[in-house]
KOLVOPA-326121 format. One record per residue (C-alpha): residue number from 1; x, y, z. Coordinates in steps of 0.02 Angstrom, whole numbers, always signed. Example, Ala and Ser with C-alpha at 12.3 -4.5 7.8 and 13.67 -1.06 7.14 Angstrom:
BEGIN
(1,(+615,-225,+390))
(2,(+684,-53,+357))
END
This chain:
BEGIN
(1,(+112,-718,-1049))
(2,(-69,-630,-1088))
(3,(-37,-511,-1229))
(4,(-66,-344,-1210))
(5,(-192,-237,-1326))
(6,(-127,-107,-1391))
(7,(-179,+68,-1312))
(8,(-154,+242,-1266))
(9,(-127,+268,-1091))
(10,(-166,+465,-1046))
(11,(-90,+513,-866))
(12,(-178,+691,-805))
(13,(-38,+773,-680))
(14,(+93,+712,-810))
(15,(+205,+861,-744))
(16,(+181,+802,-563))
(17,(+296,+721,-441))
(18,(+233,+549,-465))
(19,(+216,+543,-655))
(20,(+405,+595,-651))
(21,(+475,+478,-501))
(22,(+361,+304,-518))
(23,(+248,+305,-700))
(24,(+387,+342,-821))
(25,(+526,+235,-744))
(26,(+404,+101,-748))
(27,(+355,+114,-918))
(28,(+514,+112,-956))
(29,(+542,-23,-878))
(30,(+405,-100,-937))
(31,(+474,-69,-1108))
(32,(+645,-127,-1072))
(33,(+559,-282,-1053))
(34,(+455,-282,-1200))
(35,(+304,-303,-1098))
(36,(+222,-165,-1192))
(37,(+115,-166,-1334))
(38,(+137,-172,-1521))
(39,(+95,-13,-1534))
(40,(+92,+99,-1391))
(41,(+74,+297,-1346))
(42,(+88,+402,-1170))
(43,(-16,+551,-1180))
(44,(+26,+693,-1038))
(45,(-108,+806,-995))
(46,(-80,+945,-868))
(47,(-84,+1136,-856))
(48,(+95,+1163,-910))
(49,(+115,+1208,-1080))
(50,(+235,+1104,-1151))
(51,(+256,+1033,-1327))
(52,(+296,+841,-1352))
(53,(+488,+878,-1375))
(54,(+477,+985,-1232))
(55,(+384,+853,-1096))
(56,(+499,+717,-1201))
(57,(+662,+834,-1111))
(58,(+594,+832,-938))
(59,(+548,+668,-937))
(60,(+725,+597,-987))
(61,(+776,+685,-834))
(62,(+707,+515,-715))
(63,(+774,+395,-845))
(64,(+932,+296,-817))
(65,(+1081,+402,-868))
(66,(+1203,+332,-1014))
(67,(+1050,+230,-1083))
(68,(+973,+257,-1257))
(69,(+814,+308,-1206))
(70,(+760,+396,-1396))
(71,(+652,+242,-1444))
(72,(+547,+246,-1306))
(73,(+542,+437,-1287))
(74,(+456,+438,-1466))
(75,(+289,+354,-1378))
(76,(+282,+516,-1267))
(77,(+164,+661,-1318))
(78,(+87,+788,-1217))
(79,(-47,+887,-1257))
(80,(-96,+1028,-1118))
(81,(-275,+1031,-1022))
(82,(-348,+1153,-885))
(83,(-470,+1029,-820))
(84,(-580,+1156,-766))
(85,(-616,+1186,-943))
(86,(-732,+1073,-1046))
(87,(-661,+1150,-1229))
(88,(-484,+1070,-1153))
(89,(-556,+917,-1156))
(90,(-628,+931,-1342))
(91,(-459,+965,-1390))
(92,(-377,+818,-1308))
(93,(-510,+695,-1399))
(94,(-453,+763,-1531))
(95,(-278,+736,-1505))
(96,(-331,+554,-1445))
(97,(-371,+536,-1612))
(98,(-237,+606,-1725))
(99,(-117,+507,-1616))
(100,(-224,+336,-1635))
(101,(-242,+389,-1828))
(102,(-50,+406,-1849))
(103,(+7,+273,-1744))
(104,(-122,+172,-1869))
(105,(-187,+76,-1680))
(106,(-355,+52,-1611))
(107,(-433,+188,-1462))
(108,(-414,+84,-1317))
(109,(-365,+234,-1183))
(110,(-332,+201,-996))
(111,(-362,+371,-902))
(112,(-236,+390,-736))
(113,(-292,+538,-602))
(114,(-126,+563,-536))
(115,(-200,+727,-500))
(116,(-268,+821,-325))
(117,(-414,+736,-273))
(118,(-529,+864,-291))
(119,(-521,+837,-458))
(120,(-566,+656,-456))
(121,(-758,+737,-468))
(122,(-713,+847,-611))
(123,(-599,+733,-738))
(124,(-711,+576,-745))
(125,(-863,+702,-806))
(126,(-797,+791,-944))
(127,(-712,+625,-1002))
(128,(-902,+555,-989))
(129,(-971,+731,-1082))
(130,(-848,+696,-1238))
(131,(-886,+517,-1273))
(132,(-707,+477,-1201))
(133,(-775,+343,-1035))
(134,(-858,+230,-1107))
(135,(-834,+113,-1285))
(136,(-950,-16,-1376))
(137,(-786,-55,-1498))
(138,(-645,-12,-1367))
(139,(-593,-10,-1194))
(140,(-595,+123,-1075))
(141,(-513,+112,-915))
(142,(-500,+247,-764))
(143,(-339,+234,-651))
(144,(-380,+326,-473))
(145,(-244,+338,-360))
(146,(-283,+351,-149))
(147,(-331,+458,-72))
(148,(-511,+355,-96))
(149,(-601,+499,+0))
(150,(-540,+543,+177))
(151,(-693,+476,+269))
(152,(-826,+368,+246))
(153,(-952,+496,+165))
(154,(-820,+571,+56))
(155,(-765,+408,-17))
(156,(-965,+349,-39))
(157,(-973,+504,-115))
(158,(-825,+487,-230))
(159,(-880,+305,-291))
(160,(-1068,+360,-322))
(161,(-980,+502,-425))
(162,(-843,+383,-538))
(163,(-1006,+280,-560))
(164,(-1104,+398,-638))
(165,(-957,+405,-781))
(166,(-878,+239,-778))
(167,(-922,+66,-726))
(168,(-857,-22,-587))
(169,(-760,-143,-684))
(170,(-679,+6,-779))
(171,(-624,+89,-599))
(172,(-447,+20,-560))
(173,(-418,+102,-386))
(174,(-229,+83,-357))
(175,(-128,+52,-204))
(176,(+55,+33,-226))
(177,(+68,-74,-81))
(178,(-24,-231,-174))
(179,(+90,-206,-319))
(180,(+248,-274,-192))
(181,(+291,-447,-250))
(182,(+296,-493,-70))
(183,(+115,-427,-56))
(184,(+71,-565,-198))
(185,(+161,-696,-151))
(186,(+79,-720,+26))
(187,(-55,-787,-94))
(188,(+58,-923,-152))
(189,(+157,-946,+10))
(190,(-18,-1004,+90))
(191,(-126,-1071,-51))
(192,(+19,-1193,-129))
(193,(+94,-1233,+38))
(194,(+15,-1378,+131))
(195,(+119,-1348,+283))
(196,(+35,-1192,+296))
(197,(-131,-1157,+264))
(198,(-194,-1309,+386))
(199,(-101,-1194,+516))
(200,(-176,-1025,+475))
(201,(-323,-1007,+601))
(202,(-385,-985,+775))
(203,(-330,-1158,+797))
(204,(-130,-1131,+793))
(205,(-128,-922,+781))
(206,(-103,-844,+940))
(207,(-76,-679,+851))
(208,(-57,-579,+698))
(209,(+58,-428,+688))
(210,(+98,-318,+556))
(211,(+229,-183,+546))
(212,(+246,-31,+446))
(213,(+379,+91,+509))
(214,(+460,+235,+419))
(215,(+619,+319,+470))
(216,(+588,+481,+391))
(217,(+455,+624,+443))
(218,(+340,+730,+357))
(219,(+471,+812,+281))
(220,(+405,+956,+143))
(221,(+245,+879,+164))
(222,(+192,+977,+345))
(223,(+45,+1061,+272))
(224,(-45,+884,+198))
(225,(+5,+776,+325))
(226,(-70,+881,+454))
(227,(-248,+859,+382))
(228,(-216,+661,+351))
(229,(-123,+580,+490))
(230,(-64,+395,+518))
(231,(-233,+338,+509))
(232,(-287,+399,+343))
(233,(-128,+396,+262))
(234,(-73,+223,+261))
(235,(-182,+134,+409))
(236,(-339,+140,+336))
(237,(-286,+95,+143))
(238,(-123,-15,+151))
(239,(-116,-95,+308))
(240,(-307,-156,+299))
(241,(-269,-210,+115))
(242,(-137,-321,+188))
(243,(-240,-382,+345))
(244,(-367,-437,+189))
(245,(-234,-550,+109))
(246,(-184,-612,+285))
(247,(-339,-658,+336))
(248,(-440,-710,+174))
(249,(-527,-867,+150))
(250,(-443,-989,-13))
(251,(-525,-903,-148))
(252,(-617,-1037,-285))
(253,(-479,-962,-444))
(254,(-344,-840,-458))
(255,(-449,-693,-527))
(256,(-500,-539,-500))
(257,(-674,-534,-448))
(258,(-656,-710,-317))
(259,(-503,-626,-227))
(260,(-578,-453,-182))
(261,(-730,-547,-134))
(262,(-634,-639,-22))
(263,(-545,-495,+56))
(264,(-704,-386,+61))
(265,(-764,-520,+153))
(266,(-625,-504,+288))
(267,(-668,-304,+311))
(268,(-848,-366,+324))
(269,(-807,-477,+475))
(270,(-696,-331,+562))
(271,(-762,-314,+738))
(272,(-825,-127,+753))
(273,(-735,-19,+865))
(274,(-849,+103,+968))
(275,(-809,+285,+990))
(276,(-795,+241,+1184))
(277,(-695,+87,+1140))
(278,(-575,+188,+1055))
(279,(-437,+221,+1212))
(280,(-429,+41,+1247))
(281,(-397,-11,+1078))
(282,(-328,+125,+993))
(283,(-153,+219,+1033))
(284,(-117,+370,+955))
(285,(+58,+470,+963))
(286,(+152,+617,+894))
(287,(+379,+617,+878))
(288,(+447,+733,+984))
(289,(+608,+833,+980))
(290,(+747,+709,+1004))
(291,(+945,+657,+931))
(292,(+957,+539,+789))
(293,(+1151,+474,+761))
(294,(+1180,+625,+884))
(295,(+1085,+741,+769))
(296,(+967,+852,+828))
(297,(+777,+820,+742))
(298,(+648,+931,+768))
(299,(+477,+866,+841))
(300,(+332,+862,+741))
(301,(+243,+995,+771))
(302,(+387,+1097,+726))
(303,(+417,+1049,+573))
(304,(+356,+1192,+402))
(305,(+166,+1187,+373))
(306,(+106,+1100,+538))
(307,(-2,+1177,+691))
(308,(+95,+1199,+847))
(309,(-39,+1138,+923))
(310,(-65,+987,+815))
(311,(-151,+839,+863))
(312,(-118,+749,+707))
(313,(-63,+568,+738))
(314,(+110,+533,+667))
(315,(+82,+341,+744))
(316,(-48,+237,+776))
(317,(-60,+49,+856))
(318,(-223,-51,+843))
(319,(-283,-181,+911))
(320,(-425,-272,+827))
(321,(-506,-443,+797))
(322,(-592,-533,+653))
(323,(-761,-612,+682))
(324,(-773,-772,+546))
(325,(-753,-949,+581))
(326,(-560,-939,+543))
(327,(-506,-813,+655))
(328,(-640,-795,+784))
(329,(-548,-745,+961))
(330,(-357,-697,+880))
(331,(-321,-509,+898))
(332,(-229,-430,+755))
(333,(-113,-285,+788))
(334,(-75,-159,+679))
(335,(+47,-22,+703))
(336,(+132,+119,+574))
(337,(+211,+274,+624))
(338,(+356,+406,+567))
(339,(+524,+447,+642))
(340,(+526,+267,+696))
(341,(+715,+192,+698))
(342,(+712,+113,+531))
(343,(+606,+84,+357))
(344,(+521,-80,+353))
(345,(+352,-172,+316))
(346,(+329,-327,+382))
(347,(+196,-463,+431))
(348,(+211,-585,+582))
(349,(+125,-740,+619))
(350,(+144,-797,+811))
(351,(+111,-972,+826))
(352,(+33,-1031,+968))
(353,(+138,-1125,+1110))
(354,(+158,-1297,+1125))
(355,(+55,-1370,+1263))
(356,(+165,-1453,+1371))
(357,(+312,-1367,+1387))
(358,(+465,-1512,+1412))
(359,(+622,-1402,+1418))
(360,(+562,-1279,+1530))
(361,(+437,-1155,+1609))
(362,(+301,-1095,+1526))
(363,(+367,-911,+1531))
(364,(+544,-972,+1476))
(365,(+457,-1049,+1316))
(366,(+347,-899,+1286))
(367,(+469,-788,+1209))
(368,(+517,-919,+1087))
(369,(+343,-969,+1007))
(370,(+368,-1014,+803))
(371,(+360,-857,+709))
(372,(+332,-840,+516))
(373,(+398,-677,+457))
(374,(+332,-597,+297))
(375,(+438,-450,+244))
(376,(+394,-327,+127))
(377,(+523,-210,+126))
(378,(+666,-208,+112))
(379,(+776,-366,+129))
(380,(+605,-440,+57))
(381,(+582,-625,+95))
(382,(+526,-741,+223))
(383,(+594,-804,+392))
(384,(+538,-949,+499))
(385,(+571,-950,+689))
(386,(+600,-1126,+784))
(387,(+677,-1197,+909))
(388,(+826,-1301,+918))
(389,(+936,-1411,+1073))
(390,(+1093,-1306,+1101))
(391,(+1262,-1396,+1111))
(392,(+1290,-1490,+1250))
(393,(+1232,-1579,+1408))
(394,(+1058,-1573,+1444))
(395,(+908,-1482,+1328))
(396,(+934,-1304,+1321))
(397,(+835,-1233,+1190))
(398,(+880,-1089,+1070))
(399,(+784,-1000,+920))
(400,(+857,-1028,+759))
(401,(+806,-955,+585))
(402,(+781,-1022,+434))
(403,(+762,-899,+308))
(404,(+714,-867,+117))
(405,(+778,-692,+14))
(406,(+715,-650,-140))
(407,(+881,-569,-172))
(408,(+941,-751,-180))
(409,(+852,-794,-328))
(410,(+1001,-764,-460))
(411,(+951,-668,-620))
(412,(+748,-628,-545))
(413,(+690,-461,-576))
(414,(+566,-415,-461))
(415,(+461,-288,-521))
(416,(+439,-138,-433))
(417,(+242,-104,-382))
(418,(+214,+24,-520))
(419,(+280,-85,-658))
(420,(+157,-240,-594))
(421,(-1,-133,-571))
(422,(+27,-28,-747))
(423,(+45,-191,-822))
(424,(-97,-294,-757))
(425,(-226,-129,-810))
(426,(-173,-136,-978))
(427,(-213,-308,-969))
(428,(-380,-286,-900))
(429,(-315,-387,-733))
(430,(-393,-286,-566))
(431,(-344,-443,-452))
(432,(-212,-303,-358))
(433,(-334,-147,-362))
(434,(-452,-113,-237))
(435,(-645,-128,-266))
(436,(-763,-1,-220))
(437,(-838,-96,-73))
(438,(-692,-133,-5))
(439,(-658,+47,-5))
(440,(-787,+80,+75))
(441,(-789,-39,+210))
(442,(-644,+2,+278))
(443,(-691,+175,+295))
(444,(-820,+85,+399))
(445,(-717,-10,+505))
(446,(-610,+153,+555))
(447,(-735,+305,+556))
(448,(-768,+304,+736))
(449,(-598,+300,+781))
(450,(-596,+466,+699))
(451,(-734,+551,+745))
(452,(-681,+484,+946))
(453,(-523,+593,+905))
(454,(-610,+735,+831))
(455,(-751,+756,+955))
(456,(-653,+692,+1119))
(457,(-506,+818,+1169))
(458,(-495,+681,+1340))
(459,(-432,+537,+1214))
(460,(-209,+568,+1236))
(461,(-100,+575,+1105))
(462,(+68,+532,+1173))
(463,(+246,+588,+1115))
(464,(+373,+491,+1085))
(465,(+558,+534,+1050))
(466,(+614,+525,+863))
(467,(+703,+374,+822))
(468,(+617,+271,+949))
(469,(+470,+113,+918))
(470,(+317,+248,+964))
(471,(+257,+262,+1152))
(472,(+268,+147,+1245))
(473,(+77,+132,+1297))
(474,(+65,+46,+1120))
(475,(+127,-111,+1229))
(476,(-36,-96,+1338))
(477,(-117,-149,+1207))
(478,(-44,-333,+1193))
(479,(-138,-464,+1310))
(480,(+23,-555,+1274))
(481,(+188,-546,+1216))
(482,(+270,-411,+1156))
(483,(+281,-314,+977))
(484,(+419,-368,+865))
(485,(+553,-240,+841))
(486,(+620,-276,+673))
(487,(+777,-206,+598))
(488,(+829,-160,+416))
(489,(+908,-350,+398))
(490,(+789,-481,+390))
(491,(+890,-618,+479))
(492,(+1019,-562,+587))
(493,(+892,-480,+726))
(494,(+965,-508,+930))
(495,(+1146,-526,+824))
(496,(+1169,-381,+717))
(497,(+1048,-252,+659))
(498,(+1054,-129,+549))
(499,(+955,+42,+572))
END
């Protein structure tokens, strides 16, 4: 395995939700592992004012109970920072140092904004005014986590500003979804398989599908969620990320720079969607009041912090299509929504029919094209659908499974995202962050969409009960077939499924 310099790695937010929930069980982890460096420090910086002993307290709070967690708690410091205050910033150089100086290691610092975004513009500046961005002996690196902006001219706006502080290859934009090992391994599933990859066009694709449903609301989150939506909040960053390693073209090596210019090249080919396009293509929906379990949940727009005359999306199905060589003519389908009946990610692959259908009608044979499954989460694996001659007289035919879990690979750890992407930045690896083109072009690809909403009150957004798969105009949108309704259990779907 690449060795990993050793480094300082400075998280500003360090008293935040994520810093406390994903960051610091992952380091762990990390260290657990002994994936860390030599010699290795975690720097908080954030407005409380605690002392190292005193961040070191909260922080055991998210580590695993009964474990001796004192070694690792000894590479946590904290030093506080209002970061709308340059002298702040003098003083945490200066702590950069005494830390680097006692630790006897060299100043290689990655920076992590796991801070508000509107202070994406201010951080990166007064790390630039104190000599802190940029290294002719060591390396600097700048974590950003999404939001990337929250439309197209906010995130141009937001790379032209990191670049005026750090370079592009110091800009590690991160989005958890790429960290999934499931995410990764579609890489591997196609590019080493040659059962696959001759299969994975226009030629044998009659459509690609991918899922991302979440059972839960907005819960405390009312008041954010109402100014993002479906579309900006996982549409537009992790579902296009994974339509990019769907759809991508065999990059030359496994390395940074020739993947994301493959999948840049995928948002590059997306066919534009007009503002008048938008109701044909586009289905937007909000939960309603309904019984989960016979439990009464309230609808979305009265839930704490939201309008009660919202119009923010809470689901949205697309319908889209590629235009390269590959996939030229196959529409993609993308839906995500909340309050839908279970938690899962998924990607599906419908293989085109046979064409001459020997043991029976066409429409018989329709509903049991080959399907290749790609789940994310949970029950993460992969699950082929074919079929098979019943038992018996004559040739009935039946769909079978066949079915790979990476819960079945005894003594595996599979990372969790965090503990992958934390990892491959310290290592100078940004094959699994997103590039600021990218970024950018997918802004692109769904800017009119919003501004249809925003400027055309005549565009519906349809309710649907909590607990249910969305509204059902979402189906208008297949020419044929219909969506996949996928259940918590990868393989037991139209037998037993868990919700």
């Amino acid at each position: 395995m690449k060795r990993t310099e050793n480094q300082v790695l400075i998280i500003f937010g360090a008293s935040g939700d994520l810093t406390k929930r994903k960051l610091i069980p992952a380091l762990y982890n990390l260290y657990k592992q002994n994936l860390l460096p030599d010699k290795f420090a975690v720097l908080g910086a954030s407005r409380s004012s605690f002392t190292d002993d005193e961040f070191r307290s909260k922080v055991e709070e998210f580590l695993p109970a009964g474990e001796s967690v004192e070694t690792f708690k000894k590479m946590l410091f904290y030093q506080p920072v209002q970061t709308n205050k340059a002298a702040d910033f003098v003083s945490l150089k200066n702590r950069l140092e005494e830390i680097s100086s006692d630790l006897q290691m060299e100043k290689n610092y990655v920076f992590y904004l796991s801070t508000p975004p509107s202070l994406y513009e201010i951080i990166p500046k007064l790390l630039w005014a104190n000599g802190l961005s940029k290294s002719k002996k060591y390396f600097r690196r700048l974590i950003v986590e999404k939001p990337f902006g929250t439309d197209l001219l906010s995130a141009k706006k937001l790379n032209v500003n990191l670049l005026n502080y750090f370079n592009e290859e110091q800009i590690y934009r991160i989005d958890h979804y790429l960290g999934k090992e499931t995410v990764q391994n579609m890489l591997v599933l196609r590019f080493s398989n040659g059962i696959f990859e001759p299969l994975w066009n226009r030629n044998y694709v009659e459509r690609v599908e991918i899922t991302s449903a979440e059972s839960l609301g907005v819960e405390n989150r009312g008041g954010y969620y109402d100014h993002s939506g479906a579309m900006r909040d996982m549409l537009q960053n992790h579902l296009l990320q994974l339509v990019g390693f769907v759809a991508m073209e065999p990059p030359v090596v496994i390395e940074a720079n020739a993947i994301r210019n493959e999948t840049t090249k995928v948002f590059q080919s997306l066919r534009p969607i007009s503002e008048n396009q938008v109701p044909r293509y586009v289905i937007r929906g909000q939960y309603t009041e309904s019984k989960i379990k016979n439990e009464k949940v309230v609808g979305y727009r009265d839930e704490p912090g939201v309008d009660p005359l919202s119009r923010t999306e809470t689901f949205v199905a697309l319908k889209f299509f590629i235009d390269n060589w590959r996939w030229a003519g196959v529409p993609f389908y993308i839906r995500t929504g909340k309050k839908l009946p279970t938690r899962v990610t998924e990607i599906v692959i419908h293989f085109k029919s046979v064409p001459h259908h020997l043991f029976g009608s066409r429409k018989s044979s329709a509903t049991t094209n080959n399907q290749l499954i790609i789940r994310i989460q949970p029950d993460e694996g992969i699950l082929l659908k074919f079929g098979m001659k019943t038992p018996g007289t004559g040739f009935a035919v039946q769909t079978v499974n066949m079915d790979f879990h990476y819960s079945d690979l005894a003594g595996t750890l599979v990372p969790a995202a965090y503990e992958r992407l934390l990892l491959d930045c310290m290592q100078g690896d940004a094959t699994l962050y997103t590039r600021g083109d990218a970024v950018e072009q997918a802004w692109q690809f769904v800017q009119p969409i919003i501004n249809a909403w925003q400027t055309n009150p005549e565009i519906p957004i349809y309710g649907y009960p909590a607990g249910t798969w969305g509204p059902e105009d979402s189906n208008k949108l297949m020419t044929n077939g219909e969506w996949r309704f996928p259940c918590k259990n990868l393989t037991d779907d139209g037998l037993y499924c868990e919700l």
